[in-house]
C-alpha positions, 0 to 999 in steps of 0.5 A: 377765408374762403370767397364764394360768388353766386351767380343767378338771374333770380333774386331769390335764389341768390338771397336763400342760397346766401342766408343758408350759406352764411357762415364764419370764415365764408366770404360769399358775393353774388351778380345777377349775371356775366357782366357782375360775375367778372366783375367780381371774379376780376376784383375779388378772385373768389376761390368758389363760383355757384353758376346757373347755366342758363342766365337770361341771354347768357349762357353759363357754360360759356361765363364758365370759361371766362371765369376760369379764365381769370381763376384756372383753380376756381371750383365751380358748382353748377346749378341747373334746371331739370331736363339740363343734367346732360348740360351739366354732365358736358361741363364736368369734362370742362374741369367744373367741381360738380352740379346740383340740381333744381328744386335745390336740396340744401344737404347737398347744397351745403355738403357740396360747398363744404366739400369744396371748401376743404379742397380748397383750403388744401390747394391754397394753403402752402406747403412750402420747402424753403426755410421758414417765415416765421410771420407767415401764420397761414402756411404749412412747412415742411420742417427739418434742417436735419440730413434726413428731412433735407434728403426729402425736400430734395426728392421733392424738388426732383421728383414734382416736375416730373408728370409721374406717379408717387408712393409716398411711404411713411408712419402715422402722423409722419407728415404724408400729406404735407409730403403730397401738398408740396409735391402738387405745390411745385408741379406743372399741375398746381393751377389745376384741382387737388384733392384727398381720399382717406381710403381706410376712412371710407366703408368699402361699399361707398369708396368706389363710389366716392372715387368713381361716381354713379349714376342715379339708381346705381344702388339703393340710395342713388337718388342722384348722379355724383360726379366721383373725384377722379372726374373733379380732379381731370387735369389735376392731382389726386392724393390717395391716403392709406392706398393699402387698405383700398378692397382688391375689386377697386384696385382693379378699376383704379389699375385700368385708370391708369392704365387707358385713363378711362373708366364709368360711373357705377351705373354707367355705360358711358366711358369717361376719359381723365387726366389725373396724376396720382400720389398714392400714401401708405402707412403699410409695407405693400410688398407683405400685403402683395405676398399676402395677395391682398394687393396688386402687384401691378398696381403697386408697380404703377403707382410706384412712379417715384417713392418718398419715404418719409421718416418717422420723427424718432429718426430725426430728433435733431429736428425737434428743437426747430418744428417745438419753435415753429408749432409754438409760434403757430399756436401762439397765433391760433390760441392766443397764448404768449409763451415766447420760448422753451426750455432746454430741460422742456426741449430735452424731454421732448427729444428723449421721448419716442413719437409713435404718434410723429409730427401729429403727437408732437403738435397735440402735446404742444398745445396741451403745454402751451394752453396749461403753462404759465409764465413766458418759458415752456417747462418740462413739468408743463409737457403732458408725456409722464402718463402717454403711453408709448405705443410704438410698433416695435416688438415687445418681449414675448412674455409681455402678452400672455395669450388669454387661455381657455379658462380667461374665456371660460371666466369671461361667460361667469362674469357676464352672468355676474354682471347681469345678475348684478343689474347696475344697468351697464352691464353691455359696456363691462362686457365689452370691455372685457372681451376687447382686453382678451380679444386685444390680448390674444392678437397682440401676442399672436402678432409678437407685440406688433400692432400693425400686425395685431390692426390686420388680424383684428380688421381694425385701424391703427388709430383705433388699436392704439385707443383700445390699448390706451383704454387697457393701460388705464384700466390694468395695473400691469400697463407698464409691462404690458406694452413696455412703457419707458 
């Protein structure tokens, strides 16, 4: 649970900002000034300060700094009145989270809050590399007494005391971030912000934004200056996930950030200057998509500080008797089942399946089994994998996707005037339908069966590929041989 302190001289901000903050898993206290503030920093230690800077006869720049004093990682929300936004700015180079100002708006109030919530959830949550406790329900482990996941704990051991940069390579759902969190965990910058970018999340009109801020009025729909999160994390460790799909005119601003550690705002002439290490995550091979041109070479070589790779779990089934007992044990805690252990026909059939999906499928199927099972032992009838299928990434035969023809798509403008000359009010969703089945078709055999391949060509996510495929498996009475299904 997350704890909140407020701290404003006026009642009635501490009282509206509560009740509009007032939520489960949010622990929130409030002190009308410097005196109540640590005082309930030094009892409670709360993970968030909401802090007005002008507080009576104290200022709250100077409270800032003997809060941190007590919690270096606090996050910090600024509250300030007009006219005092260049205050609020001289803050931010002190290491606060960011500034909302008054009249207060709620979204952003809201937004700002749960923004840092998450943050902190990833700074104090452990990703711990030691053997597991099996009591501890509120950690995330790196599991795996195999050689190839011990080889990664090692390089983490090496490689996070060393101020450098990371690339971190490794399949969907193969465990990055966790990768990410531990190295933060056990580096010299861990009492300092941590943050996350999904760059293949974000529309690439907002990623600058969201990574380098802007001032107000930079483009339609500024309405107010935001502070990015190279600036939230000066000091502290930045994780950029999916580094490759980050737009080439962005990867030259991030270049020189590394390279002079400056950079402006959208919008600004001011030039800021940040200390932020940077652990850089890809599902993509860099080194096609620089042969491609579509990205930097000299990005590449300075993110490329030290790499990890992670392994997918295909390669290391030996693992997955240890992490089906550790998730099983978390799920018991979180769903409050009461399955006590599997068995080794269940631990079979987990171990002969492929996981295109890594660690993140394995924890989905183990849920599912253990919200549907009965009694205290997991079988394999109670294991949902006969019906998945197994997108993997590995070519399939060249027959297997016949490229659609010229008569598919001269068939394709007879059925869309077949289903509107029919009229059942749905005739949009078949059409489409039927063009992403021919669409899909044709890239997957222009890519020889390989979807990260097939993702680039159609301009879509490897998540999202999967899930159209998915949808012509269970409409095609030919998905077996399509995909080359166990």
């Amino acid at each position: 649970m997350e704890k909140l302190l407020i701290v404003d001289d006026e009642a009635l901000i501490r009282t509206t900002i509560e009740s509009i903050l007032k939520t489960e898993g949010l622990q929130i206290f409030s002190a009308p000034d410097a005196a109540a503030a640590v005082t309930v920093m030094e009892r409670e230690c709360p993970q968030i300060v909401l802090l007005d800077i002008r507080l009576g006869g104290t200022s709250g720049l100077d409270l800032f700094t003997e809060l941190r004093s007590y919690n270096p990682r606090a996050l910090v929300i600024f509250i300030t009145g007009h006219g005092s936004a260049d205050t609020a700015i001289e803050t931010m180079k002190l290491g606060a989270f960011d500034y909302l100002m008054k009249p207060l708006d709620i979204d952003r109030l809201c937004g700002a809050v749960e923004q840092a919530r998450k943050i902190c959830r990833q700074m104090y949550t452990p990703a711990a590399i030691d053997q597991p406790a099996f009591d501890d329900t509120g950690s995330d482990r790196l599991i795996g007494s195999g050689t190839a996941m011990q080889a990664v704990c090692r390089q983490i051991g090496r490689i996070a005391p060393q101020d450098v940069n990371v690339l971190i390579s490794g399949e969907s759902g193969s465990g990055k971030e966790l990768i990410a969190r531990a190295i933060y965990q056990h580096s010299r910058r861990q009492q300092a912000s941590f943050q996350s970018m999904n760059c293949s999340a974000i529309p690439e009109t907002l990623l600058e934004s969201e990574l380098f801020g802007h001032e107000k009025g930079a483009f339609g729909g500024a309405e107010h200056r935001r502070i990015g999160k190279f600036e939230q994390c000066h000091k502290g460790t930045i994780l950029l996930d999916e580094v490759g799909d980050i737009p080439l005119q962005t990867q030259g601003r991030i270049l020189r950030l590394l390279q002079d550690g400056q950079f402006q705002r959208l919008g600004g002439v001011e030039t800021l200057n940040v200390d932020v290490r940077i652990l850089a995550s890809t599902s993509r091979n860099l080194e096609t998509l620089i042969a491609e041109g579509r990205f930097r070479q000299d990005l590449y070589y300075r993110l490329r500080g030290m790499t990890i790779h992670v392994p997918p779990l295909r390669e290391r089934t030996e693992d997955i008797p240890e992490l089906a007992h550790y998730l099983m044990f978390r799920f018991n805690q979180q769903l409050g089942t009461t399955v006590q252990s599997i068995s080794t026909e269940a631990l079979d059939k987990l171990q002969q399946h492929r996981w295109p999906g890594n660690i993140q499928e394995l924890q989905s199927v183990l849920r599912e089994a253990m919200i549907i099972a009965s009694g205290p032992a997991l079988q394999p009838e109670f294991i949902p994998l006969d019906n998945r299928g197994d997108l993997s990434d590995e070519p399939i035969p060249g027959d297997a996707t016949p490229a659609p023809g010229s008569d598919a798509w001269q068939e394709l403008g007879k059925y869309v005037d077949q289903v509107l000359h029919e009229g059942k009010g749905d005739g949009y969703r078949q059409v489409i339908q039927k063009f992403d089945r021919l669409v899909i078709l044709n890239a997957m055999n222009q890519a020889r069966g390989m979807q990260s391949r097939a993702a680039e060509l159609l301009g879509l996510s490897r998540p999202t590929l999967r899930s159209k495929l998915r949808s012509i498996l269970n409409a095609s009475e030919s998905s077996d041989r399509l995909l080359n299904l166990e």
